[in-house]
N, C-alpha and C positions, 0 to 999 in steps of 0.2 A: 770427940775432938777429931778434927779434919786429920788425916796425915796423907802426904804426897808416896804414892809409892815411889822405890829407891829409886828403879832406876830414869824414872820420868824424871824426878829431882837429879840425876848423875848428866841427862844429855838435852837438858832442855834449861831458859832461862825464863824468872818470872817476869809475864807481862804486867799481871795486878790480877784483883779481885772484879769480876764482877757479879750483878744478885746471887745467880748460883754456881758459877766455874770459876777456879781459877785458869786464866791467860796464861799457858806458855808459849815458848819461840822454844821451837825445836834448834839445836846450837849445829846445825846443817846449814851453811850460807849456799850451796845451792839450787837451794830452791825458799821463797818466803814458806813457811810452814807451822803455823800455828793448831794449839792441843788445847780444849777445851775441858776440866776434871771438872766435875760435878764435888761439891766440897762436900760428902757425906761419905764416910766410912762404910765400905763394907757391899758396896756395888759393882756389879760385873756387866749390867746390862741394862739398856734402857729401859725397858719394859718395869724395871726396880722401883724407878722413879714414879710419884704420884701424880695426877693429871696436870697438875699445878708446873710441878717441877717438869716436865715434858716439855709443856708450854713455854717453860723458860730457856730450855735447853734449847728448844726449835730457836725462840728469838734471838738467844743469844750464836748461835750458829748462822743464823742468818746475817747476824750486825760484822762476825767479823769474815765471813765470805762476802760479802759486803766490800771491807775495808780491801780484801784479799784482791779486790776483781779493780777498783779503785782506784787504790793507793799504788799495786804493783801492778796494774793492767797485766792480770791473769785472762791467758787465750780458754785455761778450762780448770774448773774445781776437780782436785780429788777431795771428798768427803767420805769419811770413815771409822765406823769405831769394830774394831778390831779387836784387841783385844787375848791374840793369840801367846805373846810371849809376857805383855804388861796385863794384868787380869783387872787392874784397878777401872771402870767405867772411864773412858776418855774418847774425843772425837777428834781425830785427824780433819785440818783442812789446809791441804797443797793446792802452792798457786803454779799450775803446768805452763809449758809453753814448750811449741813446735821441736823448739831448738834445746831444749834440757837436757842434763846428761842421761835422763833415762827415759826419753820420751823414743816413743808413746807408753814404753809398759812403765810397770807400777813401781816408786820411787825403793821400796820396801828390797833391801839385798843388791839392788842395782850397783851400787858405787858406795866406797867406805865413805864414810859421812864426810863433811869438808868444817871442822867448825871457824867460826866468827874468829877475828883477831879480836883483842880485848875493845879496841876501837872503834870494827864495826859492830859489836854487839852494842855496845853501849848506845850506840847510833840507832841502830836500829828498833831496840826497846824505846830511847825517845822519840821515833818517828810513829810509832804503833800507841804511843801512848797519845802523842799528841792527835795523831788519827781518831781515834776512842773518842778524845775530848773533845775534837771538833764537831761530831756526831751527837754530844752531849752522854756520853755513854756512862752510867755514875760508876767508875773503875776506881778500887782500894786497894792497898800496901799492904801483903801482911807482915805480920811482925815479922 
């Protein structure tokens, strides 16, 4: 059985399910920032994952850099699975821009995070959802 590590569940919101990640939203409104976990227990690193599942990883990294460049007209992706203080397998994708509070370096220690008013979270999960859907992307709820 899947389980989220803590603290990805303590600072991030669910976007949904898709084939193999769960969608989160980093709870950081300055910058769009979406987390991509592979729903399998017990991974640290891509390499873990089977040909198959790689392949999913890639597309679904790509669908929602994608949305990221898109939806938020991102100037440039940060892409990353990291992994240094969260051990659980997950892929960082930040949408940068010129003008961000930590550009050009890397968003990680920059500025204390800023989260979502309950408003704009809620907003925001429905604009990421309806993005998904417009794309055709088959995204599930977990329980």
């Amino acid at each position: 059985m899947f389980t989220l590590d803590q603290t990805l569940a303590r600072d991030c919101a669910v976007v949904g399910d898709l084939p193999l990640c769960r969608l989160l939203l980093m709870n950081d409104s300055q910058y769009p920032w979406l987390i991509l976990v592979p729903r399998q227990d017990g991974l640290r690193e891509i390499c873990q994952l089977d040909d198959d599942q790689q392949a999913k990883l890639m597309n679904e990294s790509n669908l929602v850099s994608h949305i990221l460049l898109q939806e938020f007209g991102a100037e440039k992706l940060n892409v990353a699975a990291l992994g240094n203080m969260v051990p659980q397998l997950h892929l960082h994708h930040i949408a940068r821009y010129a003008g961000d509070p930590a550009w050009p370096k890397p968003v990680w220690g920059a500025l204390p995070p800023k989260p979502y008013s309950a408003d704009a979270l809620e907003e925001r999960l429905a604009r990421l959802q309806r993005s998904l859907a417009a794309v055709g992307s088959p995204l599930s709820f977990p329980a």
